[in-house]
Every structure is written in C-alpha cells, then in structure tokens.
N, C-alpha and C positions, 0 to 999 in steps of 0.2 A: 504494500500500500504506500503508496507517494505522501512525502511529508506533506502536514497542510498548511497552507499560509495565511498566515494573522492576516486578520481583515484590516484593511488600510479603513480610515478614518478621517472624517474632514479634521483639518488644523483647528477648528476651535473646538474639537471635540477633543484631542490628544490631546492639547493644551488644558482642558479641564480635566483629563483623565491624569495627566501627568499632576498637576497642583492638587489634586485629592488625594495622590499618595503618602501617607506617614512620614515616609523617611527623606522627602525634599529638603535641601538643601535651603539654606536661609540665599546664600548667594543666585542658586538657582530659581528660588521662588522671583529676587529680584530683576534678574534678567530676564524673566517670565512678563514681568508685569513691566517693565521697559518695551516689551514685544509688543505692545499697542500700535508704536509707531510701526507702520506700514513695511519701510524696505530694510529697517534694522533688525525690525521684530519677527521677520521672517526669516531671517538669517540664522540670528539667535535660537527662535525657537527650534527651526529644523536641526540646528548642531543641538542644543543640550536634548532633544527629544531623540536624537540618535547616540548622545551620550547616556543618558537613563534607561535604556532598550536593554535588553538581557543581547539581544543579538549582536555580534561582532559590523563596528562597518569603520571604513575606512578616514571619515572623519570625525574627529572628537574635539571641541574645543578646547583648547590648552588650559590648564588648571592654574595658570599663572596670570592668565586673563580671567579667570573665575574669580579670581582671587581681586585682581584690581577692581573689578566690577561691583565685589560685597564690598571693598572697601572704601570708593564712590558711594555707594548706594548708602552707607552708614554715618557717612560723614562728610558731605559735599564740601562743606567749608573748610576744611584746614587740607584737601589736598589739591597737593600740584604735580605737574607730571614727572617730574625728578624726583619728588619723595615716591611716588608711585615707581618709578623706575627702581628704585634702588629697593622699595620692599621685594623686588619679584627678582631682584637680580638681575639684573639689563641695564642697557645704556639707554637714555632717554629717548634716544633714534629709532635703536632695537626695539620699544615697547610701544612706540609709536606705528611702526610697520604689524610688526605681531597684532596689539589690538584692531587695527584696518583688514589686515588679514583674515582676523577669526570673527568680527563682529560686524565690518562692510562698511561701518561706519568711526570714523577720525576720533581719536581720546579725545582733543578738545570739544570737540564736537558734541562725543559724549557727558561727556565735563560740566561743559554749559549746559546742556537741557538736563540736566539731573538737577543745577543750582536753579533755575528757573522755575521746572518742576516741585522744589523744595520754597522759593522765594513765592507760589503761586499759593502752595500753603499755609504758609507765614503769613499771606497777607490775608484771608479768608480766615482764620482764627485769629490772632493774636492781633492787638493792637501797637506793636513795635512802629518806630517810624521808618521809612523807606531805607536812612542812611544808616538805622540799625540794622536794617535784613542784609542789606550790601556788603556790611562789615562781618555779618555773622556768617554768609554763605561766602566770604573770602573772594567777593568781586573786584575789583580796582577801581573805578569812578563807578558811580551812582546815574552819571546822564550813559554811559555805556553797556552799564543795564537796564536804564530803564527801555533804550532805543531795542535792542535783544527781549525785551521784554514786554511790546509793543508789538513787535515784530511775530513774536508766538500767540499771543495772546489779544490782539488785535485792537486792544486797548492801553491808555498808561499805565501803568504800576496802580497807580491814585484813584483814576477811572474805575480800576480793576474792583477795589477796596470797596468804594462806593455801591460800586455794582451786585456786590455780593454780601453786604452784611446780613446778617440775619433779622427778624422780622424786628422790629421796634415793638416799645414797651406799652401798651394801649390804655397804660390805667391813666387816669384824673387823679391831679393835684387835688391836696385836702389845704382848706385856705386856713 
C-alpha cells in the first residue's frame, strides 16, 4: 500500500493549526503574527511551517534569525543592528544578508514596522506624549517618525491618538 499524503491545507488554516499547538515557540508565535503582512508573512510563515512539520524539507529558517526576530519582537526599543549582530555572532553585513535571505524582507525594515507597530500601541493605551514613545521605542527624531508613521498609518501620530480613544465618560457634573 503507497504511503499517504497529509492533506495540504489552505495557509490560514496551517497557520491556525500551527499557533494551536502547545509546544510553539514564543519566537515563532511572533513571527506568526508579523505574517499579516502580505509578502513577509508569506515567506515566514511557509519556512517556520516547514520548520514545525515532522517531515524532512530542504528549507529551515536559521535559528539565529529566530533568535533576532524574539529579540525585536521583545524589545523594539533598545535594539540596533550591531547589538543584534553581535548576539547571533555575525558581522553586521552578515546579518543583514542572512535576515533578507531567510525572511524576504531588510532588518531595518523589519526594525521599523515592529517600533511602529509597538508606537501604534502606545499611543491607543497609554497617555505618554509623542517624544516619550520616540525615546522609549529608540527612534532618533520624533518628525522622522512621525513622517514613517503617517506613512503606515495614514494618519499623524496625534490624529492617530484622537482617533482612537476610547469612548468618553457620559456622566453629569454634580454642582
């Protein structure tokens, strides 16, 4: 009797069949949920879903780009690509190729929409002001984010804020 072959599955279904497993990785859960975007998250999700597979295939994401990605994903603000480089052991060059290689899309690249991503939720909860989120997600000018942050978000930073508070307090003053 011929071996039989696992049913192929649409991508948002592996993808939820893979994030319902127990034993996911914190870094892989992140890369998962980075997989929204369209031509990164396709990338990504097809390597770690062929890295999680019991079956042998010929490509695996590098576990040193795993590693850079939890460590983005945990702490947007105090990293840079040189501290990055030197956790994983490479030259800045070196981890700049390797990440483009295994994930399709540029560490900086990545870099920034994770601090934007994180500065998108800063400003929807907390009441910090603009040049505090700047300083805490490790940006360098405040009009260089906000222009990057206009640009995803299709609003200002400030717009942004407005846009999304939560409901107001409806009670009457007692005189």
């Amino acid at each position: 009797m011929p071996p039989q072959k696992a049913p192929t599955l649409h991508r948002r279904k592996r993808t939820f069949h893979l994030l319902s497993q127990p034993d996911i990785s914190s870094a892989t859960y992140s890369a998962l949920i980075f997989c929204r975007q369209p031509k990164i998250g396709r990338v990504i999700s097809d390597r770690l879903l062929t890295q999680s597979s019991s079956a042998p295939s010929p490509h695996h994401m590098d576990r040193r780009i795993i590693l850079v990605i939890s460590r983005i994903e945990s702490d947007p603000g105090t990293c840079c690509p040189s501290e990055l480089a030197q956790l994983v052991r490479l030259s800045p060059s070196r981890l700049r190729h390797l990440f483009r290689h295994e994930t399709g899309t540029a560490l900086s690249q990545y870099l920034k929409s994770v601090r934007l991503r994180e500065a998108e939720a800063l400003l929807r909860t907390t009441f910090l002001s603009i040049k505090e989120i700047v300083k805490q997600l490790g940006m360098t000018s405040s009009s260089n984010f906000a222009r990057a942050f206009k640009k995803t978000y299709g609003v200002s930073p400030s717009a942004y804020r407005f846009l999304n508070r939560g409901p107001k307090k409806s009670g009457k003053r007692k005189k």
